[in-house]
N, C-alpha and C positions, 0 to 999 in steps of 0.2 A: 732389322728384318727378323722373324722369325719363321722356322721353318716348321712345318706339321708333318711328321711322320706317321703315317698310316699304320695300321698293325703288319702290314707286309714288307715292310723294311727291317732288315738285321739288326739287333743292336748295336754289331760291330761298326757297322753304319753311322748308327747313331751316337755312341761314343767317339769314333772321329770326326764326328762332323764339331761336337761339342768341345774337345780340343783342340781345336781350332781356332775357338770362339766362338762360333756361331750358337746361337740359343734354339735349340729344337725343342717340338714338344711333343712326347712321344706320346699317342694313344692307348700302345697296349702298356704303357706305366701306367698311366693316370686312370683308361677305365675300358679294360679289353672286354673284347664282344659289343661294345658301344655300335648302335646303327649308325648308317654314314651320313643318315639326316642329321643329327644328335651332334654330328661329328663337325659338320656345315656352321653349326651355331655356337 
């Protein structure tokens, strides 16, 4: 499973969640300000 973290989630967050194991994908890494249509796809 993956998980999609929105730009409103901490990294703190997202760094535990990924130590874990669990495979997140963070938006505000990959492509901050992105619309949430954009975001859908």
């Amino acid at each position: 499973m993956i998980i999609l973290a929105d730009e409103n989630i901490h990294s703190f967050i997202i760094q535990t969640l990924r130590q874990e194991g669990m495979e997140v994908v963070s938006v505000s890494q990959r492509s901050k300000g992105i619309k949430d249509s954009e975001v859908i796809k």
